[in-house]
Structure formats: structure tokens, C-alpha cells
FIKOL-144775 format. One record per residue: x, y, z of N, C-alpha, C in turn; chain. Coordinates in nm, 4 decimals. Example, Ala and Ser with C-alpha at 12.3 -4.5 7.8 and 13.67 -1.06 7.14 Angstrom:
[[1.3190, -0.5690, 0.7800], [1.2300, -0.4500, 0.7800], [1.3200, -0.3300, 0.7800], "A"] [[1.2850, -0.2250, 0.7080], [1.3670, -0.1060, 0.7140], [1.2900, 0.0030, 0.7870], "A"] 
END
This chain:
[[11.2538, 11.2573, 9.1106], [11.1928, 11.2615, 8.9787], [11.2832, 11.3380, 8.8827], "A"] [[11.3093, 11.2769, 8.7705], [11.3651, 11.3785, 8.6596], [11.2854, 11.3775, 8.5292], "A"] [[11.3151, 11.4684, 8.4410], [11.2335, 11.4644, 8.3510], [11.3429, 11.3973, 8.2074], "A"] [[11.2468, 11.3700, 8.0748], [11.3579, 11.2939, 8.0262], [11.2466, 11.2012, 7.9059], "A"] [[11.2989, 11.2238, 7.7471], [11.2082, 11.1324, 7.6499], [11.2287, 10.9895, 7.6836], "A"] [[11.1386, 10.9198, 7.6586], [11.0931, 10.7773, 7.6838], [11.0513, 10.7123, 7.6313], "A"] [[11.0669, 10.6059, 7.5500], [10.9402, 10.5404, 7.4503], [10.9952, 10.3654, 7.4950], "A"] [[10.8276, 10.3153, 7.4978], [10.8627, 10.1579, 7.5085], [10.7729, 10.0852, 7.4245], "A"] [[10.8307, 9.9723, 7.3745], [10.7251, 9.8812, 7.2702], [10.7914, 9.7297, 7.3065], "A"] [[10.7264, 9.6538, 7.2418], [10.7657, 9.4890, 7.2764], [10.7274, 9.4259, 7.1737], "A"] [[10.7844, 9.3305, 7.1454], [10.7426, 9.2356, 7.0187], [10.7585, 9.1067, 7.0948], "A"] [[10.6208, 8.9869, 7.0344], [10.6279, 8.8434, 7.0511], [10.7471, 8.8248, 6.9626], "A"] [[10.8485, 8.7261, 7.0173], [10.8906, 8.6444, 6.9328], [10.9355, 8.4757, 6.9181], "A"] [[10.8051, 8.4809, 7.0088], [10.8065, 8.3189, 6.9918], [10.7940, 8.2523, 6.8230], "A"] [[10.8628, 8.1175, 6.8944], [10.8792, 8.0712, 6.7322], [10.7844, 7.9704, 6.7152], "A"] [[10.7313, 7.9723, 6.5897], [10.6275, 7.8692, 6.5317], [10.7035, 7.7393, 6.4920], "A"] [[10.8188, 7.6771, 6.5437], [10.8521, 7.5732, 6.5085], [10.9365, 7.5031, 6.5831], "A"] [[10.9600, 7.3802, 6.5550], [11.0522, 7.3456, 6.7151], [11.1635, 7.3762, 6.7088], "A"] [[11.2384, 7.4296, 6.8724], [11.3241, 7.5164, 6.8912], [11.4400, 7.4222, 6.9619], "A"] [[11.5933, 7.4105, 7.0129], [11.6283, 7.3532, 7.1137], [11.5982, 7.5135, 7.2270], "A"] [[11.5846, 7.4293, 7.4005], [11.5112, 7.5062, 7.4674], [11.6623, 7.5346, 7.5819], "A"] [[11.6450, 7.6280, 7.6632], [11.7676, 7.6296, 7.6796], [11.7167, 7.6024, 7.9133], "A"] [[11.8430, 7.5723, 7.9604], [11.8024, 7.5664, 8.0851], [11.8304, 7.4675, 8.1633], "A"] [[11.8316, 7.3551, 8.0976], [11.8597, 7.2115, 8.1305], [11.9357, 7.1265, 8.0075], "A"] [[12.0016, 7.0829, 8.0885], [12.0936, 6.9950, 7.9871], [12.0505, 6.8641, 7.9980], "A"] [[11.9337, 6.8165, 8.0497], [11.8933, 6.6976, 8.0264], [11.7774, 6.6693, 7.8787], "A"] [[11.7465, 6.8258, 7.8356], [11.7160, 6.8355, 7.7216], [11.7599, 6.8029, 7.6408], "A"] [[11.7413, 6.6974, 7.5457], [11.7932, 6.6849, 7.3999], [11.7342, 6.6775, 7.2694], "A"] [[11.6183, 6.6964, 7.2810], [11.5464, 6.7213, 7.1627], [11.4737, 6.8568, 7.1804], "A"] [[11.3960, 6.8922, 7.0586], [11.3685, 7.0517, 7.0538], [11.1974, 7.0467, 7.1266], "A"] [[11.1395, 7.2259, 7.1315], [11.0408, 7.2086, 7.2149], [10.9170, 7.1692, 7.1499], "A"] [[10.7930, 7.1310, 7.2088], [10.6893, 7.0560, 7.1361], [10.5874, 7.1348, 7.1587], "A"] [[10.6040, 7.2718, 7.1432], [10.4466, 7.3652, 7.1588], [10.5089, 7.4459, 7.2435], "A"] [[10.4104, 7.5390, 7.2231], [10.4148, 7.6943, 7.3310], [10.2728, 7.6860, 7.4303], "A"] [[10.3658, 7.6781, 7.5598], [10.2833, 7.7418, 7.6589], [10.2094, 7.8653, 7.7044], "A"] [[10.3665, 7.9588, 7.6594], [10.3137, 8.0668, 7.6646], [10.4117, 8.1481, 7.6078], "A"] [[10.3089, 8.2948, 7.5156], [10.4647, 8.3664, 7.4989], [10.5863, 8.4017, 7.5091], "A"] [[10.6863, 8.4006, 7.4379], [10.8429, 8.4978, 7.5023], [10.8490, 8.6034, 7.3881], "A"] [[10.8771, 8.6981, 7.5139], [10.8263, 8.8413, 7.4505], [11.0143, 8.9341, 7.3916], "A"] [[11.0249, 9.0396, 7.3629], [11.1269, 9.1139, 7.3661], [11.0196, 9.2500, 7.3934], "A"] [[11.1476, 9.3152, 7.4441], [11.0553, 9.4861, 7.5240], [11.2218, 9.5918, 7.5086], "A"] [[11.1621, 9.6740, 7.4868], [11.2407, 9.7582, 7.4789], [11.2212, 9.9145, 7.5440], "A"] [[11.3351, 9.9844, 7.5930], [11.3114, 10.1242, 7.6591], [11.3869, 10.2205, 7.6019], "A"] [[11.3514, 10.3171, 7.5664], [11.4357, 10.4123, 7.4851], [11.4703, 10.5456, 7.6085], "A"] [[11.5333, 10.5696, 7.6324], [11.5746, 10.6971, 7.7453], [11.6898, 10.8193, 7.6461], "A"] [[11.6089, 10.9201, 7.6544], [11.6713, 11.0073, 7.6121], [11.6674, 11.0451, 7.4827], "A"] [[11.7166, 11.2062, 7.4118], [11.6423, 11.2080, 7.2841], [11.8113, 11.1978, 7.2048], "A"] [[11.9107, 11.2908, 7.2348], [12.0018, 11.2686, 7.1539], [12.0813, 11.1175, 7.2097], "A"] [[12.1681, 11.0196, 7.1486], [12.2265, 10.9275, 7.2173], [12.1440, 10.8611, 7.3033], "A"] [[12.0410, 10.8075, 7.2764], [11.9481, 10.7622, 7.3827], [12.0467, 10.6486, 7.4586], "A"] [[11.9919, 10.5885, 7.5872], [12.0091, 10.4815, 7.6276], [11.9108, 10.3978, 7.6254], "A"] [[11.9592, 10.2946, 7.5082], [11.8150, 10.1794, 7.5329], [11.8656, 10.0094, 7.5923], "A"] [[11.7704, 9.9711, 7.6618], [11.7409, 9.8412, 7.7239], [11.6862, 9.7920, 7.6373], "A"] [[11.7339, 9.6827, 7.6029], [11.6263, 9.5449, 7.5686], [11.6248, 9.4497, 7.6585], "A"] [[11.5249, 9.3684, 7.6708], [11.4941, 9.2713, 7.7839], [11.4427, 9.1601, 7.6938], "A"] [[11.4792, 9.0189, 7.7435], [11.3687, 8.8897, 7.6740], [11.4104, 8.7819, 7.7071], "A"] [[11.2820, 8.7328, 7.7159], [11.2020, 8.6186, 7.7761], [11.3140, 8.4782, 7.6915], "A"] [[11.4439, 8.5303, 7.7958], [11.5387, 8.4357, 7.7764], [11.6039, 8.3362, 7.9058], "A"] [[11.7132, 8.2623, 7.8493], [11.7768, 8.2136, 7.9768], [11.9261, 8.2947, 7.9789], "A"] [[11.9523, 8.3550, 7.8962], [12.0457, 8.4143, 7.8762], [12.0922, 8.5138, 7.7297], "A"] [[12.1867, 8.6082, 7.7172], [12.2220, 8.6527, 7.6213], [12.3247, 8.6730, 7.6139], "A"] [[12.3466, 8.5775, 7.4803], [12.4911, 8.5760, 7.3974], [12.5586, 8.7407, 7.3584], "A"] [[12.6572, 8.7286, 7.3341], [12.7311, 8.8392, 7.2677], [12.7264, 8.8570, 7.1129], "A"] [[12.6781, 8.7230, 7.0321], [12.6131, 8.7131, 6.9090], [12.5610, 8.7914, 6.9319], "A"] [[12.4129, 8.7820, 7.0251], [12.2930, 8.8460, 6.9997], [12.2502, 9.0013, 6.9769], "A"] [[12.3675, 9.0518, 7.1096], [12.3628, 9.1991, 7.1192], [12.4543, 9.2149, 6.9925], "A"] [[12.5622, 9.1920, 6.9559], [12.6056, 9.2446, 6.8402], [12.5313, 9.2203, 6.6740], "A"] [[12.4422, 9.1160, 6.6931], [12.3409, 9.1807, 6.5805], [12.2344, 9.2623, 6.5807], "A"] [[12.2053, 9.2873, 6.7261], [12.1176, 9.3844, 6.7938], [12.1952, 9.5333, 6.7300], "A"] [[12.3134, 9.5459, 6.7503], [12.3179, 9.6717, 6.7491], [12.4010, 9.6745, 6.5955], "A"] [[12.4486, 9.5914, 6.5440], [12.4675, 9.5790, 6.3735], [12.3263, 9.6582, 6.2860], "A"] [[12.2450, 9.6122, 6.3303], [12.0627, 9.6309, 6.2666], [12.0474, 9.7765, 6.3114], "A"] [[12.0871, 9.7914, 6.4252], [12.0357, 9.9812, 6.4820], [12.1800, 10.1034, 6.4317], "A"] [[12.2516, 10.0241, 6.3942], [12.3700, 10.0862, 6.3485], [12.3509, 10.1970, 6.2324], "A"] [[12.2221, 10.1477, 6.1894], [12.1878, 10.2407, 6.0524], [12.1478, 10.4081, 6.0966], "A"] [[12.1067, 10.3836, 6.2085], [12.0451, 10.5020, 6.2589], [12.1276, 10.6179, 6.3419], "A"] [[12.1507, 10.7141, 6.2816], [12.1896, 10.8437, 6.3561], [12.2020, 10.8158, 6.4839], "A"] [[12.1267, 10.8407, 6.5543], [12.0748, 10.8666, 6.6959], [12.1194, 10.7319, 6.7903], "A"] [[12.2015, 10.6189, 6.7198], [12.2055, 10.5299, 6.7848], [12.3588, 10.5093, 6.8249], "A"] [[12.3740, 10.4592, 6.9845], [12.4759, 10.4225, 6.9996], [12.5857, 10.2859, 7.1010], "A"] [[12.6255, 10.2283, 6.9989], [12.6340, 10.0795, 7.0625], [12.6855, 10.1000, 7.2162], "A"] [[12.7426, 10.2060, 7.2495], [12.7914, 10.2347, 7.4223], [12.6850, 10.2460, 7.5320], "A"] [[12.5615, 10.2687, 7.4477], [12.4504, 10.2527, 7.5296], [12.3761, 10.2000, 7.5263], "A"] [[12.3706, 10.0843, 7.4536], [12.3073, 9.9740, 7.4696], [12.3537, 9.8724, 7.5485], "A"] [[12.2076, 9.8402, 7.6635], [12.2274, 9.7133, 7.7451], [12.1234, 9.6058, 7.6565], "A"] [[12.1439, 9.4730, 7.7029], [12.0539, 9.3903, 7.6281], [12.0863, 9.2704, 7.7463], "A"] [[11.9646, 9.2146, 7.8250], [11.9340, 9.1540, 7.9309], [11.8227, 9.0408, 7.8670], "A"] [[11.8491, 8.9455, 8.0133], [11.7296, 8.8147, 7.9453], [11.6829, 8.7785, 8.1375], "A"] [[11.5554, 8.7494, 8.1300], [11.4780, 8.7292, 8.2316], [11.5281, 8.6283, 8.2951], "A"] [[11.5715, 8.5304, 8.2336], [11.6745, 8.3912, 8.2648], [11.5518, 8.2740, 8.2513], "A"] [[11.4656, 8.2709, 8.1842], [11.3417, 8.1699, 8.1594], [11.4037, 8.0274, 8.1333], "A"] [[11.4038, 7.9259, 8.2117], [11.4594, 7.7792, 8.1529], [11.4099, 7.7149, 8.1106], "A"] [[11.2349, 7.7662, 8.0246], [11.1630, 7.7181, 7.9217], [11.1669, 7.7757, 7.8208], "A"] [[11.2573, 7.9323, 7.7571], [11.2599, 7.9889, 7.6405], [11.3275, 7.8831, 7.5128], "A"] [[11.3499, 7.9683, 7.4231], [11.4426, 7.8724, 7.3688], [11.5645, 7.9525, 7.3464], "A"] [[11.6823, 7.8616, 7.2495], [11.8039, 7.8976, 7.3032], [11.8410, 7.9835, 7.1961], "A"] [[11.9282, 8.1036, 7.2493], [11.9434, 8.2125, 7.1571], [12.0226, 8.2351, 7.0463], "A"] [[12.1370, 8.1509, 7.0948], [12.2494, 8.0994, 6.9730], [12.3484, 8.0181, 6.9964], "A"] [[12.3410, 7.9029, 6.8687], [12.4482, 7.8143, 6.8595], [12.6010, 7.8098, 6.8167], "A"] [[12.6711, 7.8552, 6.8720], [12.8020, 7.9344, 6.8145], [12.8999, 7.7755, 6.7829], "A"] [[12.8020, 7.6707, 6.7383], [12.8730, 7.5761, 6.6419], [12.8202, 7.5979, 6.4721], "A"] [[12.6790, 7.6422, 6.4866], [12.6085, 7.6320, 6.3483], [12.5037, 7.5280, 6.3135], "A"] [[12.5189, 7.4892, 6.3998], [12.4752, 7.3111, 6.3599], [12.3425, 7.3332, 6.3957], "A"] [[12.2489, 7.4030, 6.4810], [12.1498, 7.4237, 6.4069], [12.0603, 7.5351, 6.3703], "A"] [[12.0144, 7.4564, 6.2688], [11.9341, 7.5904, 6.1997], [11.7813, 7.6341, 6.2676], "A"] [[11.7136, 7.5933, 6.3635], [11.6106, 7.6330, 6.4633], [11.6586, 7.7589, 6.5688], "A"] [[11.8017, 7.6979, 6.5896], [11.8404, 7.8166, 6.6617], [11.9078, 7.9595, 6.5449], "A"] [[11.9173, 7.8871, 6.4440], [11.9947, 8.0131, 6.3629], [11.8548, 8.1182, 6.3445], "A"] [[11.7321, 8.0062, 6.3041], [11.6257, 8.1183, 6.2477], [11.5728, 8.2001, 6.4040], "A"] [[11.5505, 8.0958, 6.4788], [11.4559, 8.1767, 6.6103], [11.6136, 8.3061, 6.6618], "A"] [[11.7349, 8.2917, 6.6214], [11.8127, 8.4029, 6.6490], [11.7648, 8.5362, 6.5528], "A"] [[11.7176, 8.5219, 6.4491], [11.6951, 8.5905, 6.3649], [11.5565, 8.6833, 6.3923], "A"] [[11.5307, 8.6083, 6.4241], [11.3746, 8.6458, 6.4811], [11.3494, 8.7094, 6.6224], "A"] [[11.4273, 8.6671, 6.6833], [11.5137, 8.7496, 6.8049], [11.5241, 8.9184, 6.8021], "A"] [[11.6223, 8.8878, 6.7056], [11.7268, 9.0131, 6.6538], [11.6441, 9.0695, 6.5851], "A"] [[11.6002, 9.0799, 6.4954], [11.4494, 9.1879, 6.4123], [11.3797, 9.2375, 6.5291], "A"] [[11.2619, 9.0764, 6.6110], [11.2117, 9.1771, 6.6912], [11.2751, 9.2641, 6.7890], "A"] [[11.3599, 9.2032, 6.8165], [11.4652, 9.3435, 6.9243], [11.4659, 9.4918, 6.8661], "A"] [[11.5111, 9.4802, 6.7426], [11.5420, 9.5876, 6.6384], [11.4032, 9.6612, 6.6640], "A"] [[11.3247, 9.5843, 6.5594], [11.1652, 9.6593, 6.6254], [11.1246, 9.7201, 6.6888], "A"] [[11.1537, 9.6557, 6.8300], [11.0350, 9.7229, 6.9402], [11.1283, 9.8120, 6.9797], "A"] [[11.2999, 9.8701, 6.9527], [11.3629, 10.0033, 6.9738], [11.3157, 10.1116, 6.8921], "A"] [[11.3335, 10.0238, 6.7816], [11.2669, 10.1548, 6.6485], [11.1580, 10.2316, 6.7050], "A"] [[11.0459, 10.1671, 6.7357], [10.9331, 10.2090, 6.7899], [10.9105, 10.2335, 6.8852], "A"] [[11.0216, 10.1662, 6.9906], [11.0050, 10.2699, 7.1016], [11.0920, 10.4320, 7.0909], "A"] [[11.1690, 10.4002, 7.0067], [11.2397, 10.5545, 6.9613], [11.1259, 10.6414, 6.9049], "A"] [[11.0444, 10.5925, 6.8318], [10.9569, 10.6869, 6.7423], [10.8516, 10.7244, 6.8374], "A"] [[10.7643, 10.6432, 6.8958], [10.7051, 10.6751, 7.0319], [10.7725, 10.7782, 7.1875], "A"] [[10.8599, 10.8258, 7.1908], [10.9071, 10.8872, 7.2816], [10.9069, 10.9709, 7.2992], "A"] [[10.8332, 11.0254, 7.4286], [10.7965, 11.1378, 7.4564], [10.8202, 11.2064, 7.5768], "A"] [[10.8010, 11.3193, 7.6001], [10.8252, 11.4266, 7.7558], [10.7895, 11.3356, 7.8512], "A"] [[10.8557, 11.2492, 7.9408], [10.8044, 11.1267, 8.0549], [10.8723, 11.2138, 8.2136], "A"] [[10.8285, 11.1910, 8.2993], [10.8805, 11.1570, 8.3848], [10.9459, 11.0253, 8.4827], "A"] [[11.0548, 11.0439, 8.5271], [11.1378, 10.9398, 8.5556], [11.1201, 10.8938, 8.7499], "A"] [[11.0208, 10.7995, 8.7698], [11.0483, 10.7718, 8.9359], [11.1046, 10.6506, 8.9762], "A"] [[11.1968, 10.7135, 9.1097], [11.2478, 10.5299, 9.1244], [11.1950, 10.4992, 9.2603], "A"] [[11.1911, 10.3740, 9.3239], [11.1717, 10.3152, 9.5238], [11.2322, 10.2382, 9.4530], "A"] [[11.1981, 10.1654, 9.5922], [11.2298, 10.0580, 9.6470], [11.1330, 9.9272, 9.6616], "A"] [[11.1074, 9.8224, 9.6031], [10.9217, 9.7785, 9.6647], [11.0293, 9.6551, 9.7539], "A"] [[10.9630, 9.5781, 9.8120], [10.9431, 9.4239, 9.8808], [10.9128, 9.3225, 9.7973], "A"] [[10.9429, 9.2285, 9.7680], [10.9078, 9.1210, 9.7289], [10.9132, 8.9619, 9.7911], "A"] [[10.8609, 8.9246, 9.8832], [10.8836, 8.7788, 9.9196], [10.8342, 8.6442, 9.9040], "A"] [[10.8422, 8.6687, 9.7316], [10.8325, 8.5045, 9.6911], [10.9428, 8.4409, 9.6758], "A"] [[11.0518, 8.4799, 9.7206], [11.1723, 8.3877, 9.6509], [11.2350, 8.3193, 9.7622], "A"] [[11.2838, 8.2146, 9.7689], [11.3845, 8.1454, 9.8947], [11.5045, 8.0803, 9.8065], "A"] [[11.5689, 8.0336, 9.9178], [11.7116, 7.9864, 9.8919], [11.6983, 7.8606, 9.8959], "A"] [[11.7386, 7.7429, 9.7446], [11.7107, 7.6181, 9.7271], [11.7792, 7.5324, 9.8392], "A"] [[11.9251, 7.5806, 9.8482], [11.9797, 7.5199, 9.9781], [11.9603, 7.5318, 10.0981], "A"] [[11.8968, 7.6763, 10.1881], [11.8166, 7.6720, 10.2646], [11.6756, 7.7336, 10.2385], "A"] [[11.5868, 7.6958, 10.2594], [11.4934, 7.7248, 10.2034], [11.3778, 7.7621, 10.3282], "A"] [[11.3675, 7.7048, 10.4563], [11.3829, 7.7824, 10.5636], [11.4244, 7.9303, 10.6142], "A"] [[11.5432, 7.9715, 10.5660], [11.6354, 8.0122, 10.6329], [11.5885, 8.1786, 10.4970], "A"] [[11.4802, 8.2780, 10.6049], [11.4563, 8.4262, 10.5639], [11.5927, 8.4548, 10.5003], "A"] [[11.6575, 8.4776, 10.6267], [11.8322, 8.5586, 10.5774], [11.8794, 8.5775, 10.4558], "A"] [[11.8606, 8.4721, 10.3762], [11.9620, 8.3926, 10.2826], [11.8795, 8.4343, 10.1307], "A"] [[11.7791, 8.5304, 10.1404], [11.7239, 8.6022, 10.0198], [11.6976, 8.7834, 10.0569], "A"] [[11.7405, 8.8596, 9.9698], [11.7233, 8.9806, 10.0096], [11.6379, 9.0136, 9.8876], "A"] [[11.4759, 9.0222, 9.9863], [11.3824, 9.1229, 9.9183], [11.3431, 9.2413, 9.8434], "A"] [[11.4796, 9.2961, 9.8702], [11.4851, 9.4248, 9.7834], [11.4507, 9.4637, 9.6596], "A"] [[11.3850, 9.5160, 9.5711], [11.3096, 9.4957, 9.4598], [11.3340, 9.6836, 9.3898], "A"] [[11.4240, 9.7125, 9.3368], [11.4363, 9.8025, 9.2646], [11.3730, 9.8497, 9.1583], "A"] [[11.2797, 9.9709, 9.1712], [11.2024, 9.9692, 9.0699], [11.1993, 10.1467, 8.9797], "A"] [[11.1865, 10.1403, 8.8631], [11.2269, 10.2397, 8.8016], [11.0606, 10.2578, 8.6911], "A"] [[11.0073, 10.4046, 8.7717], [10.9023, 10.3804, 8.6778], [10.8778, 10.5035, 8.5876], "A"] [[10.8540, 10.4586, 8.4558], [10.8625, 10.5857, 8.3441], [10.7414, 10.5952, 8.2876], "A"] [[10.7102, 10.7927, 8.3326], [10.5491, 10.8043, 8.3480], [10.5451, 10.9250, 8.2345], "A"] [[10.4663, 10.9123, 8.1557], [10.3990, 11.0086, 8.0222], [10.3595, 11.1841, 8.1119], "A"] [[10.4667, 11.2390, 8.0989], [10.3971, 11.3967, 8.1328], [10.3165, 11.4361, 8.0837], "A"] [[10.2777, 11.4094, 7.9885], [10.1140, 11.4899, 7.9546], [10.0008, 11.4221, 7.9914], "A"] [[10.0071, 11.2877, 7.9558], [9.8880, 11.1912, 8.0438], [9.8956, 11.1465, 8.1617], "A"] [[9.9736, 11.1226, 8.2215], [10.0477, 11.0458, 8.3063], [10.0231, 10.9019, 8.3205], "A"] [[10.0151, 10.8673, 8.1925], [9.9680, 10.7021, 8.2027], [10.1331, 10.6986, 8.1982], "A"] [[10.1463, 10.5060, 8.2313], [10.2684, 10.4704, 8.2538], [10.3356, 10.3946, 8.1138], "A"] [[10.4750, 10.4770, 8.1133], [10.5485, 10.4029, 7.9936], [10.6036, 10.2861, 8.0038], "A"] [[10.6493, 10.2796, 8.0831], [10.7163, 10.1163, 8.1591], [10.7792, 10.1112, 8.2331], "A"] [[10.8128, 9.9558, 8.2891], [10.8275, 9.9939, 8.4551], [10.9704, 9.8923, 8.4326], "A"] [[11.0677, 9.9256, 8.4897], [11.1681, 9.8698, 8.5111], [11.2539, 9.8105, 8.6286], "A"] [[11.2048, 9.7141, 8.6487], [11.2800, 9.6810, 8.7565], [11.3931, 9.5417, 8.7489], "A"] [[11.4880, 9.5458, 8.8757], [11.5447, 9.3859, 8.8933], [11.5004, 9.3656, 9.0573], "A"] [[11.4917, 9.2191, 9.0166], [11.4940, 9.1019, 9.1154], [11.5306, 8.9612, 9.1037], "A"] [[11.6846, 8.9497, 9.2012], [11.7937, 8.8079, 9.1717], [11.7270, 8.7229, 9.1961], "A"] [[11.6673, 8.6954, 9.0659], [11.5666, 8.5108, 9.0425], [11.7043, 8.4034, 8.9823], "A"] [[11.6128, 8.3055, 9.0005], [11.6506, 8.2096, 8.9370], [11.5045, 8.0908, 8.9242], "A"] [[11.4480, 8.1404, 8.8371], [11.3265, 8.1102, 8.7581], [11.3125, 7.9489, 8.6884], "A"] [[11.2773, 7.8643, 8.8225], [11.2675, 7.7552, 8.7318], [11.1471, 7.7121, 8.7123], "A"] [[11.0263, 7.7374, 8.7402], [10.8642, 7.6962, 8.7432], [10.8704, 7.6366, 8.6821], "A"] [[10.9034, 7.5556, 8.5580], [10.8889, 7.4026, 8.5306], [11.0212, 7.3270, 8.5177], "A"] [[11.0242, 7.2193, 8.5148], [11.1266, 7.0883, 8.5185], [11.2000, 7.0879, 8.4123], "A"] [[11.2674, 7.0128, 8.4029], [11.3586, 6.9740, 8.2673], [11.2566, 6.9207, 8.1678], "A"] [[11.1811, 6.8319, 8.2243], [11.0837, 6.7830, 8.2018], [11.0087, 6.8413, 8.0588], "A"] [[10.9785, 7.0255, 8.0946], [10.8852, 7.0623, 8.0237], [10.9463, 7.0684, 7.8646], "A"] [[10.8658, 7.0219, 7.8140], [10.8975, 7.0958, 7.6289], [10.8326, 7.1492, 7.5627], "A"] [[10.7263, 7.2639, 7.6398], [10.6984, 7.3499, 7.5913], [10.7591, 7.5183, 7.5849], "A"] [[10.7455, 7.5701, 7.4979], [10.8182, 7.7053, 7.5052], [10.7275, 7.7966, 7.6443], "A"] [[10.7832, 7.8457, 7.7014], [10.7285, 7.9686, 7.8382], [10.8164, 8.0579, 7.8625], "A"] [[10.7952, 8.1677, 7.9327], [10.8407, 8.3100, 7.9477], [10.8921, 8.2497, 8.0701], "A"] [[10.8581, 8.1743, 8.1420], [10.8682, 8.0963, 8.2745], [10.7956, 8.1832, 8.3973], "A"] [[10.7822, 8.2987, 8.3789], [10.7184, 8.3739, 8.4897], [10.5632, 8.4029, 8.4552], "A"] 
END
């Protein structure tokens, strides 16, 4: 356990309009409704120079993205682009984060919308941050198998790293951080609706 400020917040930023979706390349037209939210979340660690995470309900993240991520937080004292990570769940029903031809403008706005709420839910998890305590394990997880063997236990390691950040004065929980090597496809190429996929 260590001790250590903490603040977490999240913003929806699904888009109200059709998106291209990212995941499959048999996709060629944009998505036709939301299934279900894609979120952005953010973790603030530490009070001077924090280290913050962003996470979202992506298939991936561009180098666009984080560098307007941290263009937008640049304004702020306390902020610093060496410690910022910025991660995506790998969802192959989100939509796609940026078009580094231009060509379209669904992906230019839902990037935009991206990048604010990212901005956002740091701001506020910066302003929210408080005396936390810091615990880490280990958990189990065995839903996942190997597409090529799929039989075959060996060939997935359960290991489930988990990092959990707990409010010292209440001890309710600030957020929980973990990884586990997915590859998240719960729907088909098929689908054209927007989903978090998990």
C-alpha cells in the first residue's frame, strides 16, 4: 500500500451521428446507431506533476489523439506531457479516432469530441483528488482462449493485474485499474452499431 492524491472522472463520448467504425476492414460505410456507450475515463496520480491515464472505449490510439490530448492540458501548470499515458480498450465496434488523410469529417468531429472529453474528465479528475490509498494483486481471469487453439488452456495466461485506488477518508473506491491481453471482438464485421464492445 502507498499513500498518494488520486482523482478519477469519465466522460460519454459517443457520437450522435454516423461515424466510420474502426476494427474491420470489411466496413465501408459509417455506423447506424449506438448500442451502447464509449466512454473516456481518466486517473490523476499525484499532486505536483501528476501522472495521468486516459483510457477509451477504442480500437486504438493515434498519436494525433494524444497530442491534442495533451496540446488542451498544456495550459495548465501542474501538467506534464512525460506523464501522460493515453490507452484504448481495443473495441472493434467504437468508432475510428482519426483520419490522417482528412477526408472525413465524422471522424474529424467525433476526434474532437474525443479530445475535449479526454481533456475533461483529467480536469476533473485533477480537481477531485484526494488523500487515496494505492493497492495492487493479482486476480484470475478465465474467459479468454486462443482463436487458433482454442482448446489448448496453455496458450492464454490468466493473469489479471489489478491496481486499486481507495479514498483515505471514506474508503470508498476511486478506480480500479487494471490490464488484461484481449482481443475483443463480441460482434462481427457485420455490426454497425457503435459499442464499447465489452
Amino acid at each position: 500500500m502507498i499513500g498518494i492524491a488520486a482523482g478519477a472522472s469519465h466522460r460519454d463520448v459517443t457520437p450522435d451521428f454516423p461515424v466510420p467504425m474502426g476494427g474491420y476492414g470489411q466496413r465501408v460505410t459509417s455506423s447506424e446507431g449506438v448500442l451502447d456507450p464509449v466512454a473516456v475515463t481518466a486517473l490523476v496520480l499525484g499532486d505536483e506533476s501528476p501522472v495521468v491515464i486516459v483510457t477509451a472505449d477504442l480500437i486504438s490510439i493515434p498519436a494525433a489523439v494524444t497530442r491534442g490530448i495533451a496540446e488542451r492540458l498544456s495550459v495548465h501548470g501542474w501538467f506534464d506531457a512525460q506523464n501522460l499515458v493515453v490507452t484504448a480498450t481495443h473495441s472493434h465496434s467504437a468508432p475510428v479516432p482519426h483520419d490522417p488523410s482528412g477526408a472525413s469529417e465524422a471522424t474529424a468531429r467525433f476526434m474532437d469530441l474525443l479530445v475535449s472529453g479526454a481533456v475533461a474528465a483529467v480536469e476533473e479528475a485533477r480537481a477531485t483528488s484526494r488523500a487515496s490509498i494505492v493497492v495492487s494483486r493479482t486476480g484470475d481471469a478465465r474467459i479468454g482462449f486462443n482463436r487458433w487453439r482454442p482448446d489448448d488452456a496453455s496458450m492464454v495466461d490468466t493473469r489479471v493485474p489489478v491496481v486499486t485506488v481507495i479514498d483515505e477518508a471514506t474508503h470508498e473506491i476511486v478506480a480500479v485499474l487494471f490490464g488484461a491481453g484481449c482481443h475483443p471482438t463480441t460482434f462481427g464485421w457485420d455490426n454497425m452499431e457503435i459499442s464499447a464492445d465489452y
